[in-house]
N, C-alpha and C positions, 0 to 999 in steps of 0.2 A: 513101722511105716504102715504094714495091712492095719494095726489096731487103728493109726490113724484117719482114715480113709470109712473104718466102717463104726467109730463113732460121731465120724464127718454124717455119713448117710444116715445115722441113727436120730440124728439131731435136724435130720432136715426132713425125717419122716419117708422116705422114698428110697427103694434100694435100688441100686446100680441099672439091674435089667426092668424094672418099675418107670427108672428116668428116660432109658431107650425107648420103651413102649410108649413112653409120654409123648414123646420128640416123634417119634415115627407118626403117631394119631395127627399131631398137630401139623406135622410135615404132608401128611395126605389130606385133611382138613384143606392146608394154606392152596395146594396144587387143586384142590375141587372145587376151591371157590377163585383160581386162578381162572380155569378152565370154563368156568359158570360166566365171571365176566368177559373173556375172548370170544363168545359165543352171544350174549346178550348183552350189545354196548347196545345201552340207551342214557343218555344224558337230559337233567331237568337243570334249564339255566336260572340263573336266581340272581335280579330279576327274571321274571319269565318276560320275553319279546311282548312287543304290541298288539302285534298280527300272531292269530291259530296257524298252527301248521296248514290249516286248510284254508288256508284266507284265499289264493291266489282263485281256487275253487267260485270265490264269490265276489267275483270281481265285479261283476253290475249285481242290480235287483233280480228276482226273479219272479213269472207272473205264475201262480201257481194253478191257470188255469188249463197251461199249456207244458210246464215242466211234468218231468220223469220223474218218480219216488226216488233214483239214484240221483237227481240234482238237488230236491228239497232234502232231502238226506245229508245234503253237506250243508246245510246250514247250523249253527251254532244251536244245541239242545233239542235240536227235533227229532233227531234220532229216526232210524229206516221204519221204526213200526209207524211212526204219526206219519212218516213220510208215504208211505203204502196205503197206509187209512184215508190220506187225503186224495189219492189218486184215485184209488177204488170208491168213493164218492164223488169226487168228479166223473167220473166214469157210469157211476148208477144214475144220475140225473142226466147225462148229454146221453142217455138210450134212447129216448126219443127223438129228441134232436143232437146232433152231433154238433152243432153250430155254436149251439145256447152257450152263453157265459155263465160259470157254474158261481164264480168268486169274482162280486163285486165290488169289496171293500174286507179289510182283516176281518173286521166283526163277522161275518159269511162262514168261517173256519170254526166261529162257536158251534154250529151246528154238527160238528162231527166229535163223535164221544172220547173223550180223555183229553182234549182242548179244552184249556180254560182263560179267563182275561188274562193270566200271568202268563203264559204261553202265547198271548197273542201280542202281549205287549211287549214280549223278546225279540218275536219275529217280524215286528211291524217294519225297524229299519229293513231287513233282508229282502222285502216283496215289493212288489208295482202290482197294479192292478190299471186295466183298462179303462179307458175313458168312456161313461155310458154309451156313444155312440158307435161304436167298435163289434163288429163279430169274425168270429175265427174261421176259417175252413177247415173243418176235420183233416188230418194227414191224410186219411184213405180219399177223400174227397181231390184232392191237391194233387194224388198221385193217379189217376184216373186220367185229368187232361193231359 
């Protein structure tokens, strides 16, 4: 019976305490990738949905002469650097006036570096822009009276 058992292992290439180590690796393996997914459930549904997870985020237009870098930042590919970019240039042109309307029209957004037509023809549904007759009152201005 032992000869049978260890030309059984002989023929399957692996001896007895060989197969345990085997079982055990793969037994700690199966429980760390147990463990891996309890701790990072994230599902990709296929189809993917209509709506980005941040849709709700952009629920109207937005006028990017008066949004935060944290609100153009939810918009779809613009990412918080274009979104900081655009603000800090809105912000270096109203130093003189606070009032001035910075972004008259998408094309106005060419002006700031790393924008291009392909970026502005992403973002063209996501914005409003003001009607030429229209000026803004600075926030500090507004909180004053």
């Amino acid at each position: 019976m032992g000869r049978a058992i260890e030309t059984n292992s002989r023929q399957i290439g692996w001896t007895a305490s060989q197969r345990r180590a085997l079982i055990a690796l793969l037994f700690i393996l199966l429980v760390a990738l147990g463990v891996r997914l309890a701790l990072n459930r994230h599902y990709v549904s296929d189809p993917h949905p209509p709506q980005g997870t941040r849709y709700e985020e952009l629920a109207t237009r937005i006028d990017p002469n008066t949004a935060d870098w944290q609100t153009l930042a939810a918009i779809p590919t613009l990412g918080e650097k274009r979104a900081k970019q655009i603000v800090e240039y809105r912000q270096r042109m109203q130093a003189g006036d606070p009032n001035a309307i910075v972004f008259h029209a998408a094309a106005d957004l060419l002006r700031i570096r790393g924008i291009g037509r392909a970026t502005i023809d992403n973002l063209q549904s996501y914005l409003i822009f003001p009607p030429a007759n229209v000026t803004y009152a600075h926030p500090a201005v507004r909180m004053r009276r």
